[in-house]
Structure formats: C-alpha cells, structure tokens
N, C-alpha and C positions, 0 to 999 in steps of 0.2 A: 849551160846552167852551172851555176858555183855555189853549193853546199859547203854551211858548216855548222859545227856542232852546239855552237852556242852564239849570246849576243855581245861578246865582252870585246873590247876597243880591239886587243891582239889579235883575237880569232876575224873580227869583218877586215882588220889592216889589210889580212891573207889576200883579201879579194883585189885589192889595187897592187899588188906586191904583182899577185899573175897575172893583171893588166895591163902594167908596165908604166909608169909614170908618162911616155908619149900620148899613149890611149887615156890615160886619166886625163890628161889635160885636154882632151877634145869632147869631154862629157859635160853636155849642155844641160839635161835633165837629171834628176836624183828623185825618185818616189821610194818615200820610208815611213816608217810611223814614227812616233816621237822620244825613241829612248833617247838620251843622251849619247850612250857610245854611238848608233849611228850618226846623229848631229856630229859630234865630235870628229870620227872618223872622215864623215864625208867633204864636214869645214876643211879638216887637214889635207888630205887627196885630190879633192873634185873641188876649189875654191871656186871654180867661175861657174859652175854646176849649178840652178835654181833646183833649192829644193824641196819638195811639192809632199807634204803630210798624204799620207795614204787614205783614200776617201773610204774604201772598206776595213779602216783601221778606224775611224768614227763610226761608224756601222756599228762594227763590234761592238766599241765601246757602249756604243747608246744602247744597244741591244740589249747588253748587260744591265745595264741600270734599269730600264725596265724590269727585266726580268726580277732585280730587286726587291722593287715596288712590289712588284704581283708578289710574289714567296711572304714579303712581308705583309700583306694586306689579306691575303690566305687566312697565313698565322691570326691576324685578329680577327678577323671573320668568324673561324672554327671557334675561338676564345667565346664568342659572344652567344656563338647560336652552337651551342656541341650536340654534337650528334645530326646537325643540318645540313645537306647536301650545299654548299657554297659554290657562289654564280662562277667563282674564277677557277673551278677545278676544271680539269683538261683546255684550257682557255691561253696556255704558254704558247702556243705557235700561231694561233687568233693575232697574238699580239706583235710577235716579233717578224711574222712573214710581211711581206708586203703584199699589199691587199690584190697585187691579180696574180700570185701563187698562193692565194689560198686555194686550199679544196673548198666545195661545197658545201661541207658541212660545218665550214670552221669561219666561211662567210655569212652561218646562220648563227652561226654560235657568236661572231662578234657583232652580228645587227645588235642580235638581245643585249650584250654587253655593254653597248654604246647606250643602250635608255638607261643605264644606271649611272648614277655619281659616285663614281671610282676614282684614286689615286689612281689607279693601272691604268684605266680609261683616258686621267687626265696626260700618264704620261705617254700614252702612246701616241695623243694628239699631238699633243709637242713633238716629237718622231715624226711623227707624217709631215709636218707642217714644215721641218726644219729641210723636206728634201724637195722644198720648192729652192731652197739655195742653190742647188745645183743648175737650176733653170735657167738662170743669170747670166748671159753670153758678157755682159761687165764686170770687173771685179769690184767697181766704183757701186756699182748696183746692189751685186752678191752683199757687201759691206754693210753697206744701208738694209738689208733684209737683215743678216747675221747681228747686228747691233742689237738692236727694238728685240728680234727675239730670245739673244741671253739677257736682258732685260726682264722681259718677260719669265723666263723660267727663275732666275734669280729671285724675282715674288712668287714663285710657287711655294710650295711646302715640300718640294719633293727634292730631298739633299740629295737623290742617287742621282737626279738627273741636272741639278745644280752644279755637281761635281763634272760633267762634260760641258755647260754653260763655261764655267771656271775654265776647263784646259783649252775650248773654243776661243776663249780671247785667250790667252797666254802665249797659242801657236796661230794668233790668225793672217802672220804672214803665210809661212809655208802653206796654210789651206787657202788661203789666195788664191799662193802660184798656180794653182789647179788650172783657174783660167787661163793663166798665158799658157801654159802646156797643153791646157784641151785642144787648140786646133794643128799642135807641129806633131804630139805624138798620139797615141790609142790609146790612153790610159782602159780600155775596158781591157785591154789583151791583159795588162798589169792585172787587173783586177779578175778574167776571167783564170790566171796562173793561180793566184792566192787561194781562190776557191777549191779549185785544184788538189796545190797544196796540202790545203785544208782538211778536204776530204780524204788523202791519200793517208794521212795522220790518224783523222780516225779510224779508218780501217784497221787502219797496222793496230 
C-alpha cells in the first residue's frame, strides 16, 4: 500500500517514482475517481493503462445528492407545517442504504415513504434504478441504459441529482471501462479497500 498526504499532481507523481517507470509501463488497469491530478498523473505514467472511474466514487456522489434533496425537502416541509413531526425525519439511511442492508425498521420506515410524492422519494428511485447499470455484461448495453436514464433525470426537477446525470456523461468513458476490467480484475477488493479506508478515517 502507498499512502499520501494529499491529491495534488506532485504528491500521486510519488507513487510511480517508487514504481519505477519498468513497472509503470506494465499497468494495464487504473481505478480512480475523476480529479484531474489523477487523470493527469495517470495519462503521464501509465499511458497504455485503461482507466476505469471508481464505481464507489458514484456511489458517493449520488449518495450525496440525495441526501441533498432530503435536508432540503426537510427544510420546507418544517416551513409549511411547524411544529409537525415531518415524514423524512430519521428517514437519511432509509435512503441512502441499499435496500437489503437496511434494518427492519428502516425497511418500514421506507415502505411508508414510498406512498408519498417526494423529491427524496423521486430521487432515490433514480439511485435504485441507475444500479441496474452495473448489470450489463456489454458496455454497448450498459450505454444504451446510461443514455435514456441521464435523460431522464436531466427532466427532473432535481439539480442535486442532475448535477451527477451532467459528470455521468462527461466521464462516461472511463465508467465504461468498468466492463472491460470486470472480468480480468476484482474490482470488489478495489472497492471492499475504499470501504475500508473509509471507515478507518472515521474512526480516527
């Protein structure tokens, strides 16, 4: 593993510097998310390296934007009805888990949610739906689902989640690659490290 402190062009250079330019040039795969210093870094280094947008780096993102929606659909809810217990309070993890790590109580809490016409509602559909993409053994396939549905969000009303429609086509090569890469490497080890990560972060 190679740690470093930040995401700026110099600091990731570090990582191909102790690679060794022999070993860089034998790196078929590349999974990153989409800053530019890694783009950049990795074009410079690994050129024959396909490189594959992190799928739990969309995650995120979309997670976020929901979570958007809900805070701000909260907010006017409370505005309308004060002092009224509002359907979306405790209802953040209803939304953003996937539906067979929810607990029990949070699979009763999002039945009742789904009979209502919500913004949060509408976006978490759009979330659920977007991860039949990944079901796609063609990227010819994957494509044709990915289209029609930043389409689709594109006419919602919902800008937190239009704004991941928008970076979905901007990068929808690299999230392509995904499929040539799903059967030569494990991207779940990539993604079970992140998690990882992730958690060791908040800890600390």
């Amino acid at each position: 593993m190679f740690v470093i402190e930040n995401r700026q062009e110099k600091s990731l250079s570090q990582f191909f510097a102790w690679l060794g330019k022999e070993r860089s040039a034998l790196i078929t795969f590349v999974c990153s998310d989409r800053g530019k210093p890694y783009l950049n870094v990795i074009a410079r280094h690994a050129p024959k390296a396909l490189n594959i947008l992190d799928r739990t780096h969309i995650a995120a993102k979309m997670n976020k934007a929901i979570d958007e929606v809900r805070a701000q659909e909260t907010r006017a809810l409370k505005r309308l009805t004060p002092g009224t217990k509002v359907i979306l309070t405790h209802a953040r993890w209803c939304l953003l888990k996937r539906p067979e790590h929810l607990t029990e109580n949070q699979a009763i809490k999002l039945k009742d949610l789904l009979s209502y016409n919500l913004k949060s509602l509408r976006a978490y559909l759009l979330k659920e739906e977007f991860q039949l993409f990944w079901e796609y053994v063609s990227p010819a396939w994957a494509e044709q689902f990915m289209d029609p549905w930043c389409k689709k969000v594109m006419r919602s009303r919902l800008e937190s989640i239009k704004k991941i429609a928008r970076m979905i086509r901007v990068h929808k090569p690299p999230i392509l690659n995904w499929f040539a890469a799903r059967d030569e490497i494990s991207l779940g080890a990539v993604e079970r490290l992140n998690n990882t990560l992730k958690a060791s972060i908040r800890t600390s």
